[in-house]
N, C-alpha and C positions, 0 to 999 in steps of 0.2 A: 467913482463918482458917476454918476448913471443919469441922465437925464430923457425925460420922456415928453415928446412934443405932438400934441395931438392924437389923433387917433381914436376908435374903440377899446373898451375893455376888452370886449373878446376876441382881439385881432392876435393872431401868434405872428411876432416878429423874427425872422430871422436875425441869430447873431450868433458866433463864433464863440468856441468854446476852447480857449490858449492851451488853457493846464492839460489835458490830455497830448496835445500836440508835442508841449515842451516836457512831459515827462516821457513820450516815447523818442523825442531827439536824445535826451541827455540819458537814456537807458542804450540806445542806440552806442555814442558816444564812448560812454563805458565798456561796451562792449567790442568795439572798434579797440581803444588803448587796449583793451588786455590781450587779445589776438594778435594783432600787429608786431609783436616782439617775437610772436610763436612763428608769424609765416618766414623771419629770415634764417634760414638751415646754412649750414656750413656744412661742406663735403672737402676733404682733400684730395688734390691731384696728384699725382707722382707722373711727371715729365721727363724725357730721356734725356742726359744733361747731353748739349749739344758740343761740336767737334768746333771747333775754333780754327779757320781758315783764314789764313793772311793770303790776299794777291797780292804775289808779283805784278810790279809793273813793267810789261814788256818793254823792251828798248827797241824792236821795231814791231810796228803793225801788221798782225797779220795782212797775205797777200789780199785776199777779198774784203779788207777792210777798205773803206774810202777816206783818206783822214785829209783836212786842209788844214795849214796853218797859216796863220795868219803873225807879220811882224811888224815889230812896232813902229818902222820906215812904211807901212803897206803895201809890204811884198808878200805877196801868196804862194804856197806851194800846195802842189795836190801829189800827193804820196812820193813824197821829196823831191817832187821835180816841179821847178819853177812856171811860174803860172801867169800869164799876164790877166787882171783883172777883169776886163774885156773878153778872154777870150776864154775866161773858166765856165759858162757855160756849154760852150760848144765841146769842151774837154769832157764835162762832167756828163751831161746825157748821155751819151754812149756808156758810159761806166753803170749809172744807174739803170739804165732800160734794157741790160743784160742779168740784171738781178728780177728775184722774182717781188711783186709790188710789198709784199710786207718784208722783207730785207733791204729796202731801199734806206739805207741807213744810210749819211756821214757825220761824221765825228770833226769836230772843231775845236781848234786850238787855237786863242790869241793871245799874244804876248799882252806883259799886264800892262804895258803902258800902251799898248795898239790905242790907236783912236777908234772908239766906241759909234760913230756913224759907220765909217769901215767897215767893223765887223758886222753890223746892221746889212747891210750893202752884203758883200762877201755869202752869209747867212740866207738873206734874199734870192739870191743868184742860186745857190743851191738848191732850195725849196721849187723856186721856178725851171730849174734842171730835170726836176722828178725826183728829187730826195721827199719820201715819208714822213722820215724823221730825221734833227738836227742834234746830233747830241754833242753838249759841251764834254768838252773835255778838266776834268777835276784840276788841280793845281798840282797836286801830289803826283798825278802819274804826266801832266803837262811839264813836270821837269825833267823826267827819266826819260822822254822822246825828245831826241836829236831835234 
């Protein structure tokens, strides 16, 4: 339906021409589906099947390890030797600031029913010692250390 308001005869109006547009979309289109199934290739890989290694859980921590634990009364030890809470930072720097700064690792252990600000606390104290990193200790090998 076309309507024409004013104007000359001899005036060329611009106007849009659909049908060319929409037959190079849907030629496009077509062309797109049929392709698209061709670009996904399958290659197989052949992977060396790998060696299956169980760790032991040590029963004590290596010497240059720093390990603390923590028990569910909130007594600490720092490499089984009793710790008063207080004064486990002044134990622990020296330990840490003889390591080189990316080894500055200790390992934490709390018993499961420890109280959860404690170990927050405990955790704290370390970090502010010069520990890098805190690493928990699993359950699995937290039962196999004394």
């Amino acid at each position: 339906m076309g309507m024409d308001v004013g104007g000359g005869k001899g005036v060329v109006r611009p106007t849009i021409n659909v049908t060319p547009l929409v037959d190079v979309v849907l030629v496009l289109l077509i062309i797109f589906m049929v392709v698209t199934p061709l670009l996904t290739k399958q290659f197989t890989v052949q992977v060396p099947p790998q060696e299956k290694k169980e760790v032991q859980p040590q029963d004590q921590p290596d010497e240059n390890q720093i390990v603390m634990k923590l028990e569910a009364n909130g007594h600490v030890t720092l490499n089984a030797k009793d710790v008063v809470i207080e004064e486990l930072a002044q134990q622990l720097a020296p330990m840490l600031a003889a390591k080189a700064t990316d080894d500055r690792i200790v390992f934490f252990d709390a018993a499961e029913n420890a109280s959860y600000g404690t170990a927050v606390q405990v955790m704290d104290i370390a970090r502010g010692a010069g520990a890098v990193t805190v690493g928990i200790v699993p359950e699995a090998l937290g039962a196999a250390t004394p």
